[in-house]
N, C-alpha and C positions, 0 to 999 in steps of 0.2 A: 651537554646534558640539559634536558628542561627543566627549567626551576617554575615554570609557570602555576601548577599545583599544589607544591610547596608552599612560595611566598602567596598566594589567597587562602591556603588552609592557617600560617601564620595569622597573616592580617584579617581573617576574618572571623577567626577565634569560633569557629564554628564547630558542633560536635562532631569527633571524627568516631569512626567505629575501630574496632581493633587492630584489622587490617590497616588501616591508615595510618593510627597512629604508630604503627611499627613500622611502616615505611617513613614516615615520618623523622623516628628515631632514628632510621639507619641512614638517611639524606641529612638529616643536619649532624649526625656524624662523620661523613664522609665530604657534607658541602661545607667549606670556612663561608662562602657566602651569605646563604640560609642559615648557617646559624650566626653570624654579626647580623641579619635582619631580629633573627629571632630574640636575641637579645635585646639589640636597639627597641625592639617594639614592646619587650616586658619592663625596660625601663622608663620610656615615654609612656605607659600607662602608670607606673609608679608614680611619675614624676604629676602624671595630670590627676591623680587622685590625691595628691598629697597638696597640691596647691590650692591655695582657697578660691573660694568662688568668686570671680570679678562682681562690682559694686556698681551699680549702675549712677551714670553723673546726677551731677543734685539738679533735681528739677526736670527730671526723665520722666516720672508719670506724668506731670500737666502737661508735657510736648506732645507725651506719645496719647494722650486724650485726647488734646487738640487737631492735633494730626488725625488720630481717627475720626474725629469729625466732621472736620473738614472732606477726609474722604469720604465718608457717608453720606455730607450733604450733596456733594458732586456728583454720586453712583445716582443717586435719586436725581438729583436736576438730569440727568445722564438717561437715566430709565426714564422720564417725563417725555424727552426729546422723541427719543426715541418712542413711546407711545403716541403722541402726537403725530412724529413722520408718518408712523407703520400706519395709522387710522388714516391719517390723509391721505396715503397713497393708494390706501384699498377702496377708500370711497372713490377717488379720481379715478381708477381704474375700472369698481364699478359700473360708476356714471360714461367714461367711454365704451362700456360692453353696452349697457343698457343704449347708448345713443348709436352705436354700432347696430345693435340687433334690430334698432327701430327704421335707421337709415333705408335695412336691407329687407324688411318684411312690410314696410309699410310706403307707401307718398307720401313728397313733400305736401301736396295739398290734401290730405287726410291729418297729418303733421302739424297744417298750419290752422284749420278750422277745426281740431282738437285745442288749440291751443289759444283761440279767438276764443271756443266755447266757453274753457275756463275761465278765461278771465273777466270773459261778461259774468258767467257765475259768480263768482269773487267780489265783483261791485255792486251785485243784484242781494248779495247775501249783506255787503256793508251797509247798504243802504236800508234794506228792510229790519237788521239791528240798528241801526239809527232811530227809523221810524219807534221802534217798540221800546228805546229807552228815554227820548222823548213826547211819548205817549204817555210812557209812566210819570214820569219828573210834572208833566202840566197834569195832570189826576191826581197828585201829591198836595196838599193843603198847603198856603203860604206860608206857615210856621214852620215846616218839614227841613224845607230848604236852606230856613235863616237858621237852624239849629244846626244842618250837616254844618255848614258853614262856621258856624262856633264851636263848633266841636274840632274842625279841624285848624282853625287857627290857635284854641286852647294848646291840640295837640304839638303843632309846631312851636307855640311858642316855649312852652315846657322842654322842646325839642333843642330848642337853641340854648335855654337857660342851661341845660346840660352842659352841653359843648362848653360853653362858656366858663365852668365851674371845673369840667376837665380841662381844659387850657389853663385856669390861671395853677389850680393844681400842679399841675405836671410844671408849668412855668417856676413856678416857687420851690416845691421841693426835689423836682428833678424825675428822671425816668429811676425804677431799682429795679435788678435785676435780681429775679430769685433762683 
């Protein structure tokens, strides 16, 4: 006989329609099987509703905080990695299409005097910003210069008084944690 039917209409306590549940009634009248399941299973749910609810150990929430956090921190160092790889590999892959497509559409010596061009560019450009911010600096009055220059030593030196006042700070009463 199949009991297959039977024991998940049991066990899964699901709404059966008329028809079922009279076959039902006439199988676990006829099965001792199915019905020692059917029973067994109306008493282990007795049994599980009547029991109290377990008590989680002392000091379950801060673990299971900490725990989460930790895994949170991870997911994200995890996601970082992994944003880092995926960028670097797309750019690297980029720059080998782009050096592919050039390879193959262009000469090396088209290649190479593009690349002479620019970088005389580059030091034609440094140079002539050179020239224009030491043009300015000597057309600047001589008080101009000794003022940037107090300004920025005030600045720094203000700068270090800091550090100094957070170090002994922190030295003395300690790092808190809020």
């Amino acid at each position: 006989m199949n009991h297959q039917p039977y024991e998940s209409w049991i066990l899964d306590e699901a709404a059966l329609s008329l028809a079922e549940q009279r076959q039902m009634k006439e199988h676990l009248d006829s099965c001792a099987a199915c019905r020692k399941l059917a029973t067994g299973w109306i008493a282990a749910r007795r049994s599980m509703r009547a029991a109290p609810p377990a008590r989680p150990a002392p000091g379950f929430t801060g673990r299971f905080q900490a725990r989460l956090a930790e895994r949170r921190a991870l997911q994200h160092q995890l996601q970082a990695r992994r944003f880092v790889l995926i960028t670097t590999t797309a750019s690297m892959l980029a720059l080998f299409a782009l050096m592919a497509y050039l390879a193959f559409t262009t000469s090396f010596a088209t290649l190479l005097v593009n690349a002479l061009g620019l970088a005389t560019r580059l030091v034609i450009q440094w140079n002539n910003a050179q020239q224009v911010i030491m043009s300015l600096w000597h057309a600047l009055p001589l008080y101009i210069p000794v003022a940037i220059w107090v300004i920025l030593s005030t600045g720094l030196s203000l700068l270090g008084l800091i550090w100094a006042v957070s170090l002994w700070r922190i030295s003395a009463k300690g790092v808190t944690n809020q």
